[in-house]
C-alpha positions in Angstrom: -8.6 21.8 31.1 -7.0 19.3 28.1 -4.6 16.4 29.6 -1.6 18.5 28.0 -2.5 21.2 30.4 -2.9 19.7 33.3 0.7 17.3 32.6 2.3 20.8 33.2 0.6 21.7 35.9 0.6 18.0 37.7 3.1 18.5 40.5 4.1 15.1 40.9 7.7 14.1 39.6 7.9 12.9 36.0 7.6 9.7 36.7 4.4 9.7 38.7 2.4 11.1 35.7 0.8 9.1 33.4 1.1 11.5 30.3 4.8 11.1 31.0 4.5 7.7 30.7 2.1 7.4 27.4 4.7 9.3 25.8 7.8 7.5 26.9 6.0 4.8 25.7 4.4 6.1 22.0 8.6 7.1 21.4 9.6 3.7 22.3 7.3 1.8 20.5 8.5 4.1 17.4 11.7 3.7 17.5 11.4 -0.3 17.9 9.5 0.0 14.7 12.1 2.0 12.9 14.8 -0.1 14.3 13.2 -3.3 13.1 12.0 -2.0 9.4 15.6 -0.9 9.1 17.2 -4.0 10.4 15.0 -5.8 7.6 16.0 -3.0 4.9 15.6 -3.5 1.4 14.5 -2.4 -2.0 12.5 -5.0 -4.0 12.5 -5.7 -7.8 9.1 -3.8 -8.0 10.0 -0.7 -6.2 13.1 -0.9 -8.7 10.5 -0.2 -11.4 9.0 3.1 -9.5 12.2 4.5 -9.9 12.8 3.7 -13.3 10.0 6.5 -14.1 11.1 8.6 -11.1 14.8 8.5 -13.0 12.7 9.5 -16.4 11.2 12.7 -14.1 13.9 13.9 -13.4 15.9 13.4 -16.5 12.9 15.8 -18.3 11.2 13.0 -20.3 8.1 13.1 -18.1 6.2 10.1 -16.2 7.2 7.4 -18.3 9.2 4.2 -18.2 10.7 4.3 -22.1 11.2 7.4 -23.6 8.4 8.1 -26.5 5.6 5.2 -24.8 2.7 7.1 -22.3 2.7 4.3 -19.8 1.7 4.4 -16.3 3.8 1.7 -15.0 3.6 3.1 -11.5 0.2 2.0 -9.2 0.9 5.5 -7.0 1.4 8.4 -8.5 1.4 10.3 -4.9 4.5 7.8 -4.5 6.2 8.6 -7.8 5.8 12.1 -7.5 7.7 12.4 -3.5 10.1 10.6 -4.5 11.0 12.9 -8.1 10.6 15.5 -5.4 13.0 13.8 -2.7 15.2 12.7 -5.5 16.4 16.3 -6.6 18.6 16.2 -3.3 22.4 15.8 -4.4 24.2 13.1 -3.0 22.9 10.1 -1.9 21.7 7.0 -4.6 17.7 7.5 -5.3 17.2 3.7 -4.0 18.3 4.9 -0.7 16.1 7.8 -0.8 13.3 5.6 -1.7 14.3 3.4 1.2 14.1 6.3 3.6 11.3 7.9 2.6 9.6 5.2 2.8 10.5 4.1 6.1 9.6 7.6 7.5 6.7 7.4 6.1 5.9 4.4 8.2 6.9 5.6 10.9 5.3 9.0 10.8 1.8 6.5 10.1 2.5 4.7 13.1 3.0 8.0 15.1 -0.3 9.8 13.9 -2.2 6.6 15.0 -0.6 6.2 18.1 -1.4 10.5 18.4 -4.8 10.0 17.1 -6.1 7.3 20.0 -4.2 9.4 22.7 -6.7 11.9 21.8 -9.4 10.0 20.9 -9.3 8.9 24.5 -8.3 11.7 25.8 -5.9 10.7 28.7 -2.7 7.6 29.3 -2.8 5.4 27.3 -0.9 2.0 26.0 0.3 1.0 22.6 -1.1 -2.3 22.1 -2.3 -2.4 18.4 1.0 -0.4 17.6 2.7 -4.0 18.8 0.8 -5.6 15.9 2.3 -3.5 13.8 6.0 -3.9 15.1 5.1 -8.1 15.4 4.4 -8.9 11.9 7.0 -9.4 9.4 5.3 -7.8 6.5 4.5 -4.5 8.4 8.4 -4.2 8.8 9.6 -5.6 5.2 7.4 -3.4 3.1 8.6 -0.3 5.1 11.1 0.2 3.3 11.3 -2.2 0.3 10.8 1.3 -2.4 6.8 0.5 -2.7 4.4 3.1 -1.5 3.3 1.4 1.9 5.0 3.7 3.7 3.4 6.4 1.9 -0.3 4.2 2.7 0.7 3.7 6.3 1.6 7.8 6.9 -1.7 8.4 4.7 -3.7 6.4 6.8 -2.5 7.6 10.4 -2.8 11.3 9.1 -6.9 10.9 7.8 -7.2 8.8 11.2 -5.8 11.8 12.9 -7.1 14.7 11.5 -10.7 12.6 12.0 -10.1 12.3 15.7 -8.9 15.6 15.9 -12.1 17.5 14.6 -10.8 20.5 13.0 -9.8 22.0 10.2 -12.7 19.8 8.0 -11.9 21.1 4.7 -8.1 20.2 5.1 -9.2 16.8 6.6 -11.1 16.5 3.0 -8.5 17.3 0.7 -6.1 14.6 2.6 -8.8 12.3 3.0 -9.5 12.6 -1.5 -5.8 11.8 -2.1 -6.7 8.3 -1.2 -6.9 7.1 -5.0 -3.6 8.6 -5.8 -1.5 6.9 -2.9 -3.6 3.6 -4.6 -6.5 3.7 -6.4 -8.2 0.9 -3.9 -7.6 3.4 -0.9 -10.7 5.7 -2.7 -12.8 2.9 -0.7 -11.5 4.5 2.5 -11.5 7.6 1.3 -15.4 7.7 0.7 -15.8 5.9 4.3 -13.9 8.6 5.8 -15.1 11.6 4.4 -18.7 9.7 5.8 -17.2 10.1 8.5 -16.0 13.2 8.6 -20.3 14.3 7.5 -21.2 12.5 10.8 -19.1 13.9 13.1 -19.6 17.5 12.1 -22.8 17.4 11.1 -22.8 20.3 8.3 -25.5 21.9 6.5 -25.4 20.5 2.8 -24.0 23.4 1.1 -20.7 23.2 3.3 -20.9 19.9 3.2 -20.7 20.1 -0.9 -17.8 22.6 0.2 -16.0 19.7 1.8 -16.6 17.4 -1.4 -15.5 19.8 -3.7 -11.9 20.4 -1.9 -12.0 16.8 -1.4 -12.1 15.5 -4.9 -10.6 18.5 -6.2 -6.8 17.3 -6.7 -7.7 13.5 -8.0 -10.1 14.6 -10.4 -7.5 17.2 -12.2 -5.3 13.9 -11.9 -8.0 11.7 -13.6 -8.5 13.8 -16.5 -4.6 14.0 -16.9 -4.2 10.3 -17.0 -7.0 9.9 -19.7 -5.4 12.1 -21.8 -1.5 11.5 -21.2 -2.0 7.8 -20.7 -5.3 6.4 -22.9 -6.6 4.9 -19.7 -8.5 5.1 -16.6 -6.6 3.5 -14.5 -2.7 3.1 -14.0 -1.3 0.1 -16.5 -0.4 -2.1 -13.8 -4.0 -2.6 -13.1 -4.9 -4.0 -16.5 -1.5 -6.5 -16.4 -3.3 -7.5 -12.8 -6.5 -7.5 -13.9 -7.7 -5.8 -10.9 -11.1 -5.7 -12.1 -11.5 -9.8 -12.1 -12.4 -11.6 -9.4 -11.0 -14.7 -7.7 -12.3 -15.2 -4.6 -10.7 -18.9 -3.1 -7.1 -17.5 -3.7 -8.5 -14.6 -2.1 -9.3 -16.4 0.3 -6.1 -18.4 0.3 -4.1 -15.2 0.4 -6.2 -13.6 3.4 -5.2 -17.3 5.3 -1.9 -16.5 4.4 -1.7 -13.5 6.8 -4.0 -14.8 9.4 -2.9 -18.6 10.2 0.9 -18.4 10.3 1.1 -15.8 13.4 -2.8 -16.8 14.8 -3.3 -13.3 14.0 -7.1 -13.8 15.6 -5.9 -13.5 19.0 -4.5 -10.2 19.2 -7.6 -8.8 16.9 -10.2 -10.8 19.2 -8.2 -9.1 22.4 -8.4 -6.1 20.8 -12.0 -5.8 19.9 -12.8 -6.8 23.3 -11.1 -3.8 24.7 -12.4 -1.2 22.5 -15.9 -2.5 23.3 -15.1 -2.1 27.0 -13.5 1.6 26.6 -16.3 2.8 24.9 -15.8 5.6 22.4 -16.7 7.5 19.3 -19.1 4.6 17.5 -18.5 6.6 14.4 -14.9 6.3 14.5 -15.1 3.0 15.1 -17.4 2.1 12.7 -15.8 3.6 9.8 -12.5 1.6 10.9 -14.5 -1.2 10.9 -16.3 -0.6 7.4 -13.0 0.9 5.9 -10.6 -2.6 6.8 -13.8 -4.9 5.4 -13.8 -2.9 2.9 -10.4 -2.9 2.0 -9.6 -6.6 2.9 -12.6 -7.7 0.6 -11.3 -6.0 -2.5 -8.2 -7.6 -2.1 -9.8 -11.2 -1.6 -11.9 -10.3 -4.5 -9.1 -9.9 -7.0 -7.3 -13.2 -5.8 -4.9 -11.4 -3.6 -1.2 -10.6 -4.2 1.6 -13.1 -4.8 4.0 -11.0 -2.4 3.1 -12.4 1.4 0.6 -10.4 3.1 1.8 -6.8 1.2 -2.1 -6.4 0.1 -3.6 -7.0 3.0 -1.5 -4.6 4.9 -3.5 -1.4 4.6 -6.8 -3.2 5.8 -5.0 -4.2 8.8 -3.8 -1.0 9.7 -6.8 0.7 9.4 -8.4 -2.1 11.6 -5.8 -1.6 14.3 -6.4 2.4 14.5 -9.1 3.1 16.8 -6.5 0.4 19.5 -3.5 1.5 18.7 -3.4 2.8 22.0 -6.3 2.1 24.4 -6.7 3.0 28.1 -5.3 1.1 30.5 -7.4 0.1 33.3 -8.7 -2.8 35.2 -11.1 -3.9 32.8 -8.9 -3.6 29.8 -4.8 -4.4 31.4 -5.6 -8.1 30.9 -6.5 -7.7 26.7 -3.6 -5.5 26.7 -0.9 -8.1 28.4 -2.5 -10.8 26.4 -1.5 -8.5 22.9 1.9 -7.9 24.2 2.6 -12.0 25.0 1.2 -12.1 21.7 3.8 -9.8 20.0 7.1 -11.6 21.8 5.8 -14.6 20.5 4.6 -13.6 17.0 8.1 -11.2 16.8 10.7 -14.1 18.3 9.3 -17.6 16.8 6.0 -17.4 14.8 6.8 -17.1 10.8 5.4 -18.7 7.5 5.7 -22.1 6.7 7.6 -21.1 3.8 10.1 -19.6 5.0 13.6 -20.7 3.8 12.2 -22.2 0.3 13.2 -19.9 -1.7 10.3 -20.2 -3.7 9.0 -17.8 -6.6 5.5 -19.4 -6.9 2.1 -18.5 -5.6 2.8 -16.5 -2.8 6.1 -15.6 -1.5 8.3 -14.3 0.9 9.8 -11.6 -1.7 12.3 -10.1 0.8 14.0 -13.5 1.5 13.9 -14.5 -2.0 15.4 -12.1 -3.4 18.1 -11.4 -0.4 19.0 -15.2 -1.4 18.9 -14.8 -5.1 21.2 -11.5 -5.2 23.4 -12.9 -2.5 23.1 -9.6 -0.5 21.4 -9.8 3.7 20.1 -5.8 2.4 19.8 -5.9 -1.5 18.6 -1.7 -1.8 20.8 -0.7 -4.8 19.8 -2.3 -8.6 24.1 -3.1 -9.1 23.0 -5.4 -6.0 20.7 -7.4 -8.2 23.6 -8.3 -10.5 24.1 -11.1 -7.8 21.1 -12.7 -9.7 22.2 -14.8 -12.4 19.1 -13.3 -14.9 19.5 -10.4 -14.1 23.0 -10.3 -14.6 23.0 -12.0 -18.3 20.2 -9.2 -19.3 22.3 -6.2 -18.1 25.1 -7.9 -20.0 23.6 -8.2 -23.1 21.9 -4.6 -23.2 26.1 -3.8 -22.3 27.2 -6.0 -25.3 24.6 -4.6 -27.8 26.0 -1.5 -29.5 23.5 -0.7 -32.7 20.0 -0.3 -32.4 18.3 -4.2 -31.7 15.5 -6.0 -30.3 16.7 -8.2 -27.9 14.3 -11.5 -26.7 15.6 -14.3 -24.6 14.9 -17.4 -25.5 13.7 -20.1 -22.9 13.9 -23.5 -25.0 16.7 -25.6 -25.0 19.6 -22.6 -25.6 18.9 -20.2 -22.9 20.4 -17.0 -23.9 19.9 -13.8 -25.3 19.4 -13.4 -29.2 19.7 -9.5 -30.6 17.0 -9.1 -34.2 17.6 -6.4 -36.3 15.9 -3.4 -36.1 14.6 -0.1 -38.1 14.3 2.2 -35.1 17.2 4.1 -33.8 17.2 2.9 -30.1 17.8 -1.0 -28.5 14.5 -2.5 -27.2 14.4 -5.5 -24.4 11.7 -8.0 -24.2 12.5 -8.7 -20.4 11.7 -10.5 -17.4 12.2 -9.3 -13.5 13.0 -5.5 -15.1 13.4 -3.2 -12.2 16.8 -3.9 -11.5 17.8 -4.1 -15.3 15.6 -0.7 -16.0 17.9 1.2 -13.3 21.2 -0.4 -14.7 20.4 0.3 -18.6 20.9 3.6 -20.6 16.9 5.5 -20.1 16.9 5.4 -23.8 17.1 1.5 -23.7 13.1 0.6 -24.4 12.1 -2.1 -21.6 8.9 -4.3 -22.2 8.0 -6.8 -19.6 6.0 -10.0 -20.9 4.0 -9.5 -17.6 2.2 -5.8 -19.1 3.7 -4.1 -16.3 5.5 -1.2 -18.2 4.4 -2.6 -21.7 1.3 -1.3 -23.7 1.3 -4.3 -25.8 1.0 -7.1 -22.7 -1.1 -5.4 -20.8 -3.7 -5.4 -23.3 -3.1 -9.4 -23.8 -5.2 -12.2 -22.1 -4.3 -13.6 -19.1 -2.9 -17.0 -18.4 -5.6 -19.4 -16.8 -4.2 -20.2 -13.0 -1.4 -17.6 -13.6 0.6 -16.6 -10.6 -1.1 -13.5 -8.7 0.3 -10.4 -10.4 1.9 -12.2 -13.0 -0.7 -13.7 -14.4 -0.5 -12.3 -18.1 2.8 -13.1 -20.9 3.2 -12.2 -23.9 6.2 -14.0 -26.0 8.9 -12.4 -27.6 7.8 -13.0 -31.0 5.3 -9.9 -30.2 8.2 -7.5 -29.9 10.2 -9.1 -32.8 7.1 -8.3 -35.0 5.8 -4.8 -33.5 9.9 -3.4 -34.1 12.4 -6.0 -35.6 12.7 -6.6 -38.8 13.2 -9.7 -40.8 12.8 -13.4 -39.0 16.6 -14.0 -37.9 18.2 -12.9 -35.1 22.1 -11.2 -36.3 23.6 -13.6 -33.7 24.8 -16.2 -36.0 21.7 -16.1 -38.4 19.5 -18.1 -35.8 15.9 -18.3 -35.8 14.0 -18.7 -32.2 10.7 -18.0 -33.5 8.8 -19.9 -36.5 7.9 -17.4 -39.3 4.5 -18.3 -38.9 4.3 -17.4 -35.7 5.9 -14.0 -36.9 3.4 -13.2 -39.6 0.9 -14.0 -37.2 2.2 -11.3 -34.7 2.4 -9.1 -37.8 -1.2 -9.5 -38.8 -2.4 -9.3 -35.4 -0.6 -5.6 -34.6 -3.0 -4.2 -37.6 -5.8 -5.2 -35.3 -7.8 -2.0 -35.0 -7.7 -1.9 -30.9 -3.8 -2.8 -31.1 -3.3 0.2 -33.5 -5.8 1.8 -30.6 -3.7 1.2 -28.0 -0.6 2.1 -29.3 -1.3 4.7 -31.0 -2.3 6.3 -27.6 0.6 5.7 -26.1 3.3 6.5 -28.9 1.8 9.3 -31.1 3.2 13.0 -30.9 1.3 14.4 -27.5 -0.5 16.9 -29.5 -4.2 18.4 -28.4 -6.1 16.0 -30.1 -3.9 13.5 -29.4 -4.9 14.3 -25.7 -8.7 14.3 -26.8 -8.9 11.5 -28.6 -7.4 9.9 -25.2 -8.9 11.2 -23.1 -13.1 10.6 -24.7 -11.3 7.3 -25.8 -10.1 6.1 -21.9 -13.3 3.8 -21.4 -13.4 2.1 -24.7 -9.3 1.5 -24.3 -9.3 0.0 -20.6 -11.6 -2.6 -22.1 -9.6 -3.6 -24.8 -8.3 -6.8 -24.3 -6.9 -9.8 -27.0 -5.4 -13.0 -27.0 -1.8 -13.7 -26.1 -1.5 -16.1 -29.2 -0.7 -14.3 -32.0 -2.5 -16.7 -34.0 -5.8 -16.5 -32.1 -5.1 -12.6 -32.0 -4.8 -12.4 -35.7 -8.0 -13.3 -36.4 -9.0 -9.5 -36.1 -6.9 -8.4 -38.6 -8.2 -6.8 -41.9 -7.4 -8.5 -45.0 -4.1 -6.8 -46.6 
């Protein structure tokens, strides 16, 4: 007889059975997630950009950020994609669409862990890990802040599930192999799961190379699309991050980050104690085990993230799973009181030493910064970015600009924003912080980032020694002045902002054969060949990488 059974045939009143009780327990635990994501509610300057190429979707110009340029400036496609399909409801803004999804999302993550240990233990049981989750800061600001860890968090709790549950092993593949297209770093938990998944059923190989098939079915067609669409095997923002490098002391520094401010040892080390005591699937609990090391190391590896403990978060999660809820009895009610002190403390008082600073360096509070930069407690729409004084001169001067220009800020002594003449029939921005401005600006407005985020030029360019995590590359003005202004003056009172020399050398250094390489992949006609010479092209192109000085990177230019 299964627990559910015998809950409806248990003739003691409701309040006597312990089922009742593990549910009563898995809703309120939910819903004191989803009331304090929402009470921290928000829609950073990143998630801004996602929906600068979820706006391109559904206007019919495809999976771009600038009309006419191939780039990937989204990490998750699996993101981009939900919300262009959530976005074709009528009505309500897309940033609180993004915002909404996304905290579902969570929550429905939360749920299917919480589900998945109630049957992985098969009777009552306590949310403890879940209080983790609701504890931390990070787990409730990225909820909804129009990333994809909402998306991570739901597909994390669903493979969990679908593991525990033991059935249905070819669908458990195919949600298991959309791993690298929520984020390319969750393919590391994808392989550990569909390990898993081997182990616990115990196929014979052929239906075991059934499973792998319908597994890696879906990202593969989406690999060979992105080769050919975008020139690249990965997404852009991984070349402007460099995600390949490693850095492993301000990985290090950035794991500390999450752990020391909220002595996040003592709920884990209560935590593992009681799993070892309840004693259940070792497979299951090994591949949590292997898939958060996994997952944590890659992020130390690449130096972290400069947004507080955002990276970190999926490792965590997928550590908490198999405790999410565990058993209460004798030997475990201690661990589990200890957690739950834990989480009053750790919710009520325990918080980074940063807080308040309002600091845009190394690694940040994002959501308080930019609440205290745009003025707004819930900054969600991009007109609530105008509160940022940047931010609001850029929207300005795309506003102001009514012929086709390149506009470049300049950051010496006279901080404004210069307009150079141009040949090409549309206005093109060298900017800075660019989600808001992206969603505020005409689509046809071109929008290059010095960071390489949504640019094919910068994220080609080296990277700044000691940059700031994720922002780690720049590449000047003078770059986009060369590749489409024309002439050395900007038309705003004849002034010049960059030296000529500097201008020739940008010149010189765009007839570089892999800059031609590169944007010729992204900015040529999508023909066939086009797509073919992309696509047997991808490996080569990733690689490609030159200086940020346009002196130094004009060195490869052929002689005129």
């Amino acid at each position: 007889m299964t627990a559910a059974a015998g809950a409806l045939d248990d003739p003691h009143p409701w309040y006597r059975r312990p089922m009742a009780w593990t549910w009563a327990a898995t809703a309120a635990v939910l819903v004191l997630y989803t009331v304090l994501a929402w009470h921290r509610r928000w829609m950073s300057d990143d998630g801004l950009l996602v929906l600068r190429t979820v706006r391109q979707i559904l206007a019919g110009n495809g999976p771009v950020f600038n009309i006419g340029e191939r780039v990937e400036a989204s990490t998750s496609p699996l993101w981009t994609w939900l919300l262009a399909g959530v976005g074709t409801i009528p009505g309500p803004p897309l940033e609180w669409i993004a915002v909404i999804t996304g905290l579902l999302c969570a929550v429905g993550g939360l749920f299917f862990g919480l589900d998945g240990c109630r049957r992985l233990y098969a009777g009552p049981v306590a949310p403890a890990g879940a209080l983790v989750v609701c504890a931390l800061p990070p787990f409730r600001d990225f909820a909804t802040s129009g990333l994809e860890t909402g998306l991570v968090l739901l597909w994390l709790g669903l493979s969990w599930w679908l593991l525990v549950r033991g059935k249905a092993p070819v669908a458990t593949a195919i949600v298991l192999g959309l791993g690298p297209l929520v984020r390319p770093d969750l393919a590391l938990f994808s392989v550990i799961g569909f390990v898993a998944l081997v182990l616990l059923r115990r196929p014979r190989w052929f239906a075991a190379l059934g499973w792998l098939g319908a597994g890696i079915a879906i990202p593969l067609a989406y690999q060979v699309f992105r080769m050919g669409y975008y020139g690249l095997l990965t997404p852009n923002t991984a070349l402007a991050k460099e995600a390949a490098n490693a850095d492993w002391p301000r990985g290090f520094e950035y794991l500390a980050d999450l752990l020391d401010p909220y002595v996040l040892w003592i709920p884990l080390l209560l935590l593992v104690i009681a799993a070892i005591l309840v004693r259940r699937s070792r497979i299951l609990l090994l591949a949590s085990l292997a898939g958060a090391v996994l997952l944590a190391l890659y992020v130390v590896r690449v130096g972290g993230d400069f947004m507080h403990g955002r990276m970190l978060l999926p490792a965590l999660f997928v550590l908490l799973l198999p405790v999410m809820a565990i058993p209460v009895t004798r030997k475990t009610i201690a661990f589990v009181a200890g957690v739950a002190v834990w989480a009053i403390v750790a919710g009520g008082w325990l918080r980074v030493p940063y807080e308040g600073t309002h600091l845009a360096v190394s690694v940040t509070d994002e959501r308080a910064y930019w609440s205290w930069a745009t003025g707004h407690e819930h900054p969600v729409l991009a007109t609530d970015y105008l509160g940022q004084d940047v931010i609001r001169r850029a929207v300005e001067a795309v506003e102001a600009t009514k012929q086709p220009a390149v506009l470049v800020y300049s950051y010496g002594d006279v901080k404004q924003w210069f307009r150079f003449p141009t040949d090409r029939p549309y206005v093109t921005m060298a900017a800075d912080s660019m989600g808001a401005i992206s969603n505020i600006a005409p689509l046809d407005v071109r929008i290059h980032d010095g960071y390489g985020l949504a640019s094919d030029l910068a994220s080609h360019s080296s990277s700044i020694p000691n940059g700031r995590p994720g922002h780690s590359k720049w590449l000047v003005g003078a770059w986009e002045v060369a590749e489409a202004g024309r002439g050395d003056y900007a038309t705003d009172g004849q002034i010049r902002i960059f030296q000529p020399a500097e201008l020739d050398a940008a010149r010189q250094a765009l007839r570089c054969p892999d800059v031609q390489d590169v944007l010729a992949s992204t900015r040529e006609p999508l023909t066939w060949s086009r797509f073919i010479d992309n696509f047997t092209g991808a490996v080569h192109r990733t690689e490609i990488r030159y200086p940020r000085d346009p002196w130094a990177a004009a060195q490869c230019a052929p002689a005129k």
